[in-house]
C-alpha positions in Angstrom: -183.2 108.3 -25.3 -181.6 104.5 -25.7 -180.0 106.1 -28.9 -177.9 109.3 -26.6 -176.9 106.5 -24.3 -175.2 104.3 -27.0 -174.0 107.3 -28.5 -172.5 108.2 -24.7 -171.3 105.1 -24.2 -169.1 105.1 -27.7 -167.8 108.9 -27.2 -167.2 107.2 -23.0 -165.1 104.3 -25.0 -163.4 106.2 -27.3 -162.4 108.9 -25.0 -160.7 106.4 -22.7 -159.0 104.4 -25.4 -157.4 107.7 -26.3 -156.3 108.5 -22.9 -154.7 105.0 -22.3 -153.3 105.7 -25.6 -151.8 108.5 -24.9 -150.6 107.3 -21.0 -148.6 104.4 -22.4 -146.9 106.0 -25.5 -145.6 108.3 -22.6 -144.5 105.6 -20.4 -142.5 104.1 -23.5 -138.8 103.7 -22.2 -135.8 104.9 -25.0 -133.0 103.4 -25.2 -130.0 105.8 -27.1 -126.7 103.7 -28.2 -123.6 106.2 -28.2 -120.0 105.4 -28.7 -117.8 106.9 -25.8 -116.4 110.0 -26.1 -112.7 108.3 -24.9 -111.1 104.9 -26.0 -111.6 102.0 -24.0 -108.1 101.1 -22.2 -108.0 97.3 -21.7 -104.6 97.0 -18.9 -103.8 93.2 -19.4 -100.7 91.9 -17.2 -99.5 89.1 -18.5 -96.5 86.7 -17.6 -95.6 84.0 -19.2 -93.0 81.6 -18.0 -91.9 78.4 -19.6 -89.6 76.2 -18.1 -88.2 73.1 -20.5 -86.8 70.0 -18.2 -84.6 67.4 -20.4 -83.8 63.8 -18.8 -81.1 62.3 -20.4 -80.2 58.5 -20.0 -76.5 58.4 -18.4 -75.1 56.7 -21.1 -76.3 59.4 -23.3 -75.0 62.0 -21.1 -71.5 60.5 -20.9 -71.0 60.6 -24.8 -72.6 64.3 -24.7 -69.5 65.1 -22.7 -66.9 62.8 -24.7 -68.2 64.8 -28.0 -69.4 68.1 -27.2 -69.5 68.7 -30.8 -72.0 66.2 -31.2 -75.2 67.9 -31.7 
């Protein structure tokens, strides 16, 4: 009779190793990559403003005016 039990007790093991085999293959999440069906619209509203400040010396500003033509 020792010999059935083992022999139980292996079918018992197996039986439940298939089960929790089975159980977490079904649990398993999936993960599906798919391009979208429309094109991604990407709004960007940009402004750009530059603003260029020149100091001139006075003496250099005086012979801007005397020669206009200078430059």
């Amino acid at each position: 009779m020792v010999a059935s039990h083992s022999w139980l007790d292996k079918l018992r093991a197996t039986a439940s190793f298939a089960v929790i085999a089975v159980v977490l293959a079904a649990c398993q999440p999936t993960v599906k990559v798919e391009a979208p069906d429309k094109p991604i619209v990407i709004n960007l509203n940009i402004k750009i403003e530059q603003e260029v400040r020149v100091k001139v010396d006075k003496e250099v500003e005086d012979l801007l005016k005397k020669q206009p033509d200078l430059f």
